[in-house]
Rosetta silent file (secondary structure, phi, psi, omega in degrees, C-alpha in Angstrom):
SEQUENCE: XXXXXXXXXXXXXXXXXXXXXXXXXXXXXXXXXXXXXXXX
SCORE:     score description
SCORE:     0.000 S_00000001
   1 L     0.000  131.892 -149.667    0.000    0.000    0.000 S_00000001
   2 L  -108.475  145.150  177.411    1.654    3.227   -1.228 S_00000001
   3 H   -48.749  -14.694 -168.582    1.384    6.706    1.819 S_00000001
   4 H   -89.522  -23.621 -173.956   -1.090    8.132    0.499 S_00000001
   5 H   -80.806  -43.064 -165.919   -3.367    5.004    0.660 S_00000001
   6 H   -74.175  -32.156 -178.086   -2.206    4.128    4.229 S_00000001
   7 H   -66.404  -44.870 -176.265   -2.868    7.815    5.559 S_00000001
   8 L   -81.431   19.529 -171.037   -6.401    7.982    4.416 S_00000001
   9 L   -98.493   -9.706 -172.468   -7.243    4.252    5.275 S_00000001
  10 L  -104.171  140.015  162.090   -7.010    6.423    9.172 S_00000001
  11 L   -48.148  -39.007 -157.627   -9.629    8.231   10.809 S_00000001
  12 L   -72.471  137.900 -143.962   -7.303   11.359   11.541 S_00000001
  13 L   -83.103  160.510 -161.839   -8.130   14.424   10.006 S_00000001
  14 L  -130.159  123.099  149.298   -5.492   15.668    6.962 S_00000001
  15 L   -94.888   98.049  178.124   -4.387   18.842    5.719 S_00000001
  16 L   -87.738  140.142  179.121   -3.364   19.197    2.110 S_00000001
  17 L   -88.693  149.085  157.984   -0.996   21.783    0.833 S_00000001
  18 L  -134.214  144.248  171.613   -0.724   23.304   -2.256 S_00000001
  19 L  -128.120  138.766 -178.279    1.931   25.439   -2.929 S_00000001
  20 L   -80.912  142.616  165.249    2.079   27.634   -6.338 S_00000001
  21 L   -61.431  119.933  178.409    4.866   28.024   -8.304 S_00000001
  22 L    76.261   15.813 -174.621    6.438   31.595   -8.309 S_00000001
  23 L  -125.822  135.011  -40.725    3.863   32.892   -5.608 S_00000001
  24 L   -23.314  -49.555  163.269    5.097   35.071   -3.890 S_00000001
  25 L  -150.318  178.910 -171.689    7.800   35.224   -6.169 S_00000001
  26 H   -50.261  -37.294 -153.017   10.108   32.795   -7.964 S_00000001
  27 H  -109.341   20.101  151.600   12.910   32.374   -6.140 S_00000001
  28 H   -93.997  -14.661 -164.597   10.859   31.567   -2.416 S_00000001
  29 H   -61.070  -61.192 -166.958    8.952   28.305   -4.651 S_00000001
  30 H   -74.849  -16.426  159.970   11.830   25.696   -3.846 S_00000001
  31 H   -58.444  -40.941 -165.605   12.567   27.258    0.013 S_00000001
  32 H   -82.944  -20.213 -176.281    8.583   26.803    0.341 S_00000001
  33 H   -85.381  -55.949  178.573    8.650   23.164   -0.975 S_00000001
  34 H   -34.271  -81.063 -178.622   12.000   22.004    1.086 S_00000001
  35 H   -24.709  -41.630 -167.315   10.122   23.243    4.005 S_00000001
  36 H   -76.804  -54.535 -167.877    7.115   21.734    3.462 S_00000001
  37 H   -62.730  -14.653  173.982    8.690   18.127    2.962 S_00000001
  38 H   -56.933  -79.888 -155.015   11.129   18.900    6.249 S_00000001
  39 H   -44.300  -34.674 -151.058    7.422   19.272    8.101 S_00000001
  40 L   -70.536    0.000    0.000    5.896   16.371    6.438 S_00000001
């Protein structure tokens, strides 16, 4: 079973992210993605 299947096979509530490309500006998009996958 692949993560995505085993987290939502759980009762516990989920937050999904989306993060845009170039928003705010370009050169925060790959600081905002590293970050997110540190927190993940």
């Amino acid at each position: 079973m692949n993560r995505i299947k085993k987290l939502f096979a759980t009762d516990s509530k989920k937050l999904i992210v989306f993060i845009t490309a170039g928003f705010p500006n370009k050169d925060s998009t790959k600081d905002l993605v590293l970050e997110a996958l540190r927190r993940s």
